[in-house]
PyMOL CGO cylinders between C-alpha atoms (Angstrom):
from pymol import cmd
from pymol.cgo import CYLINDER

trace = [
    CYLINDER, 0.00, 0.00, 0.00, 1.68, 3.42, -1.13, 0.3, 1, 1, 1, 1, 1, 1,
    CYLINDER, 1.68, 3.42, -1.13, 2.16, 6.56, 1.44, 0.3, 1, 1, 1, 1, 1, 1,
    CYLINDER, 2.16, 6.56, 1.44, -0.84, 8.40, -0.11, 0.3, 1, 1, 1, 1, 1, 1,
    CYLINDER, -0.84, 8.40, -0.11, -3.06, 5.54, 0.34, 0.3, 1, 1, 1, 1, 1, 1,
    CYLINDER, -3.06, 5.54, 0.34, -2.14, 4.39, 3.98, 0.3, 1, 1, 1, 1, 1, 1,
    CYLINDER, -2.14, 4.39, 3.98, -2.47, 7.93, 5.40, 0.3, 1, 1, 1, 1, 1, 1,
    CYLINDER, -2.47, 7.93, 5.40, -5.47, 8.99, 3.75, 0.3, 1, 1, 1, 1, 1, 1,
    CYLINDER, -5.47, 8.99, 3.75, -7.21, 6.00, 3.44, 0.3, 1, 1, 1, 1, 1, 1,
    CYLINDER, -7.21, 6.00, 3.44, -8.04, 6.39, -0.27, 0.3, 1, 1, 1, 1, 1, 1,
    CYLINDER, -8.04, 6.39, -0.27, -7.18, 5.18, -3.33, 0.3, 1, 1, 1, 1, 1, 1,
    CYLINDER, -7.18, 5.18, -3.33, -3.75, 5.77, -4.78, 0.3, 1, 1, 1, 1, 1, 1,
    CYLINDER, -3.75, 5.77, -4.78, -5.64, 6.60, -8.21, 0.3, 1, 1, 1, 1, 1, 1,
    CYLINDER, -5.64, 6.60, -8.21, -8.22, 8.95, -6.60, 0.3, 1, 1, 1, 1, 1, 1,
    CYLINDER, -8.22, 8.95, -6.60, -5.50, 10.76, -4.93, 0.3, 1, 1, 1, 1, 1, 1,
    CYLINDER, -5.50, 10.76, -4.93, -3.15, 11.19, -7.18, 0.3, 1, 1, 1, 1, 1, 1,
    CYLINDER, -3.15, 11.19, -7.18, -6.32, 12.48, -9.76, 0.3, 1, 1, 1, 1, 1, 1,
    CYLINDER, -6.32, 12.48, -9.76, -6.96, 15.25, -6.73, 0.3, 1, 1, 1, 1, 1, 1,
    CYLINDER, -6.96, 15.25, -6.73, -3.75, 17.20, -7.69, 0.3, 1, 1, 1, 1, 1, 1,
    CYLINDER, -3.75, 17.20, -7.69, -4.20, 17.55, -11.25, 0.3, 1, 1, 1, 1, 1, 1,
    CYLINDER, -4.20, 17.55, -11.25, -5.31, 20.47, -12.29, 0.3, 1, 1, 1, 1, 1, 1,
    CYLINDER, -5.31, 20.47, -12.29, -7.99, 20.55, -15.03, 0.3, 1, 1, 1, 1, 1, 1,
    CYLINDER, -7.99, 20.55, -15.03, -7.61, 21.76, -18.91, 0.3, 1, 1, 1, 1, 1, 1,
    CYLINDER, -7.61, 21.76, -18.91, -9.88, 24.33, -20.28, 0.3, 1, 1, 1, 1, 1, 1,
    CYLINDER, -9.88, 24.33, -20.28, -10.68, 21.93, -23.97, 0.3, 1, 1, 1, 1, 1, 1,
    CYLINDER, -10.68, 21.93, -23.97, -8.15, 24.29, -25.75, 0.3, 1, 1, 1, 1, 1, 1,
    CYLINDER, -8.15, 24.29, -25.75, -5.09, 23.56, -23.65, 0.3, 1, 1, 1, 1, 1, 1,
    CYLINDER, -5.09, 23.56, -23.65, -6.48, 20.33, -23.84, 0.3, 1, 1, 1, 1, 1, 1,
    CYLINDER, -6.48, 20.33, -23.84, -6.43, 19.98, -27.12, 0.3, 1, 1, 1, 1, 1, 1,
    CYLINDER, -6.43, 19.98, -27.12, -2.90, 21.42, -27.21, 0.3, 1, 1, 1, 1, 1, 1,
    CYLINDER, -2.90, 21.42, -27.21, -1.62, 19.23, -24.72, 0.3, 1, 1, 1, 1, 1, 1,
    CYLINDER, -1.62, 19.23, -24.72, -2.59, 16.41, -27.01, 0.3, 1, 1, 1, 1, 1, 1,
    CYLINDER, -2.59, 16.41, -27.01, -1.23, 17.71, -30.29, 0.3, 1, 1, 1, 1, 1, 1,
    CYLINDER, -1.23, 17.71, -30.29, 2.09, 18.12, -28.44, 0.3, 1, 1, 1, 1, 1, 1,
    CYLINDER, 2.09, 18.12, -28.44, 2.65, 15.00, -26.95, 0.3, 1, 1, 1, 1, 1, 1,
    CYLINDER, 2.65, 15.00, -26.95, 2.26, 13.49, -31.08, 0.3, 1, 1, 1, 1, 1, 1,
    CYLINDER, 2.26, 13.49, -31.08, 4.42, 15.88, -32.30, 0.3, 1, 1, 1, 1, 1, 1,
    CYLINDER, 4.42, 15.88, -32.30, 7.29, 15.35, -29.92, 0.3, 1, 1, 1, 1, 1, 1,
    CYLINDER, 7.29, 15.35, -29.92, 6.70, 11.82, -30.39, 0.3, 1, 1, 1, 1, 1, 1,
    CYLINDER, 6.70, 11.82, -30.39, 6.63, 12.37, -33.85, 0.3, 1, 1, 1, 1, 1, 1,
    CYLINDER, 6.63, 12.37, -33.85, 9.74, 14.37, -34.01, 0.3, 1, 1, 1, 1, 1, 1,
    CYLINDER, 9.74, 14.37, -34.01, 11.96, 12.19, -31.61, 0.3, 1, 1, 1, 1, 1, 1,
    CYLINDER, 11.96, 12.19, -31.61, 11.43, 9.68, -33.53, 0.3, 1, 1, 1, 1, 1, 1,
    CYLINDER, 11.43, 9.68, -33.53, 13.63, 9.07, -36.82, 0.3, 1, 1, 1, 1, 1, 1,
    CYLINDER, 13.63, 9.07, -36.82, 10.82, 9.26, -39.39, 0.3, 1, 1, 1, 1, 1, 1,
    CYLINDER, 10.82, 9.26, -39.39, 10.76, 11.07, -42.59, 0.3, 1, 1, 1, 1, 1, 1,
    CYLINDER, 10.76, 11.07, -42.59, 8.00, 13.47, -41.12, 0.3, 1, 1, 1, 1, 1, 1,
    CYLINDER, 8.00, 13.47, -41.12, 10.41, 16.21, -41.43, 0.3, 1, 1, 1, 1, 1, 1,
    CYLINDER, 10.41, 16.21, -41.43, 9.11, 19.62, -40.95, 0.3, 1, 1, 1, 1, 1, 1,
    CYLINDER, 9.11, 19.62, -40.95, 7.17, 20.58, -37.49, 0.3, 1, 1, 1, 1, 1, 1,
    CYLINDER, 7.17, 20.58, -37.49, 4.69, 21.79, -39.69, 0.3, 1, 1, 1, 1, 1, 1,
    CYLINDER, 4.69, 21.79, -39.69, 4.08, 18.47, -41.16, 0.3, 1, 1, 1, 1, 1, 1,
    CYLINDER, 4.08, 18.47, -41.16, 4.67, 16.70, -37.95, 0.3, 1, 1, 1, 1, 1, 1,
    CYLINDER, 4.67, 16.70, -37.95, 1.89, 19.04, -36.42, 0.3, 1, 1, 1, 1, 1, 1,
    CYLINDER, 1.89, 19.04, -36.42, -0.81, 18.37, -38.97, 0.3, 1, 1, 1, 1, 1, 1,
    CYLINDER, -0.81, 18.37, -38.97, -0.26, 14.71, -38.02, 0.3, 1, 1, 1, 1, 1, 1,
    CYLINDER, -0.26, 14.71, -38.02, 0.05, 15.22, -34.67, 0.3, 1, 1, 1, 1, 1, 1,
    CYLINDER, 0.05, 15.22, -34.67, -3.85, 16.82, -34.47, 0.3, 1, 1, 1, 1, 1, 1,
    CYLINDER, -3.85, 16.82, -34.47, -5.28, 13.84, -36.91, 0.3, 1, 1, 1, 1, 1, 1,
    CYLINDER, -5.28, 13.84, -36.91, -3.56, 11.54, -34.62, 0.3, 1, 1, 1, 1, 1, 1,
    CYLINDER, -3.56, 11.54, -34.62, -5.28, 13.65, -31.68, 0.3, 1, 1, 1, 1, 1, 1,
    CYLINDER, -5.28, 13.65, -31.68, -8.84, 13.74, -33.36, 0.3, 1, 1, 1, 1, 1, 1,
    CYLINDER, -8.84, 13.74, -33.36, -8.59, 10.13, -33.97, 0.3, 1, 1, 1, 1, 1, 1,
    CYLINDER, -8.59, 10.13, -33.97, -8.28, 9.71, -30.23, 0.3, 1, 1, 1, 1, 1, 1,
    CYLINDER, -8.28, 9.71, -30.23, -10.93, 12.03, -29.32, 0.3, 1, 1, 1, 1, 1, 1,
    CYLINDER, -10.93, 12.03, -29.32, -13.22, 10.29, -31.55, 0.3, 1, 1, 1, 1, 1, 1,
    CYLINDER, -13.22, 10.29, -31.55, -12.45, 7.13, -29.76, 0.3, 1, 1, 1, 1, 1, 1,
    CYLINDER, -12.45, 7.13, -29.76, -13.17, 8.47, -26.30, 0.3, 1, 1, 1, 1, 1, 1,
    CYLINDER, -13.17, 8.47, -26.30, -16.33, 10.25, -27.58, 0.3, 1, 1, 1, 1, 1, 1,
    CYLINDER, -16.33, 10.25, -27.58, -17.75, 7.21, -28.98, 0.3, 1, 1, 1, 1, 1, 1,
    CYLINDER, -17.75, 7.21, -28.98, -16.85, 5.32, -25.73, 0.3, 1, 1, 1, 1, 1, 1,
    CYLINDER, -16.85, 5.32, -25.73, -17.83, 7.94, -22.76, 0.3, 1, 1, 1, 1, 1, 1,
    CYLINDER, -17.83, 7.94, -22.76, -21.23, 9.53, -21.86, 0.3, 1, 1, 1, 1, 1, 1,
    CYLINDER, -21.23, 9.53, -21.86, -19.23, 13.43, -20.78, 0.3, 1, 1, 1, 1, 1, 1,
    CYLINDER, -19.23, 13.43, -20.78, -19.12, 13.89, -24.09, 0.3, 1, 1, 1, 1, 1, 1,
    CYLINDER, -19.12, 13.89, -24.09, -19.60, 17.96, -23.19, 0.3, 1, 1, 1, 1, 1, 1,
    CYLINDER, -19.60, 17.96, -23.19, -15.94, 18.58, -22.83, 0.3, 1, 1, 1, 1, 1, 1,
    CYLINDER, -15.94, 18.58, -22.83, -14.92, 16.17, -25.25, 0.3, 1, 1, 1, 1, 1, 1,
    CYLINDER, -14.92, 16.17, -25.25, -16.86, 17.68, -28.14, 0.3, 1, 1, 1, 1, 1, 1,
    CYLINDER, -16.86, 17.68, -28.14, -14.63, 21.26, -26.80, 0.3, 1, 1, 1, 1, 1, 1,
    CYLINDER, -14.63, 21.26, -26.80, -11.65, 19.81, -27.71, 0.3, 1, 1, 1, 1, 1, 1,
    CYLINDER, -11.65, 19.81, -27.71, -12.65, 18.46, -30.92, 0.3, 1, 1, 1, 1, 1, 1,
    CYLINDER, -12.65, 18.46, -30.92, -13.89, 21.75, -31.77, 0.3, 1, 1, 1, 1, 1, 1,
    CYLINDER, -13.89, 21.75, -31.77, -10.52, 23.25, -30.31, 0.3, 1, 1, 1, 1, 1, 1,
    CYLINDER, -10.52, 23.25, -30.31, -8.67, 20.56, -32.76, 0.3, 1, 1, 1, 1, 1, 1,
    CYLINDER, -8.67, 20.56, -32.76, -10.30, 21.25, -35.48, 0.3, 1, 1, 1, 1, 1, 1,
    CYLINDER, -10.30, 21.25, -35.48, -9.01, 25.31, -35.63, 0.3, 1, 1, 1, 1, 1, 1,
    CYLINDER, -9.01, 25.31, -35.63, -5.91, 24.03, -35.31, 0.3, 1, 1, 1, 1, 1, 1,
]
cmd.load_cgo(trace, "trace")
């Protein structure tokens, strides 16, 4: 049993969920696109430019948001970052 969990008496997920802060959709949505891109770009593909690796970054991003859209019932904030990834 972890530190959190024996002083607390919760669950290690629960508390470790209570100190994250939450997203507006658009940072959201950011957040996303830049964890593809720098996956993207670390990687030794032929992507190339950041501009290139960007635009697949977000299709890689609104595949995944599709996913947990078709899979949750908060689909509220979910539709906000779609929206937000789709300006992009």
């Amino acid at each position: 049993m972890g530190d959190v969990q024996r002083r607390t008496g919760s669950s290690p997920v629960l508390a470790t969920n209570q100190n994250l802060s939450i997203m507006t959709p658009k940072e959201k949505a950011e957040d996303l696109v830049n964890q593809f891109r720098i996956l993207l770009m670390d990687e030794d593909t032929d992507c190339g430019y950041e501009v290139l690796c960007t635009s697949i970054a977000i299709k890689n991003a609104l595949i995944c948001v599709d996913e947990i859209l078709n899979a949750t019932s908060n689909n509220y904030y979910w539709l906000k970052v779609s929206y937000e990834l789709e300006k992009m």
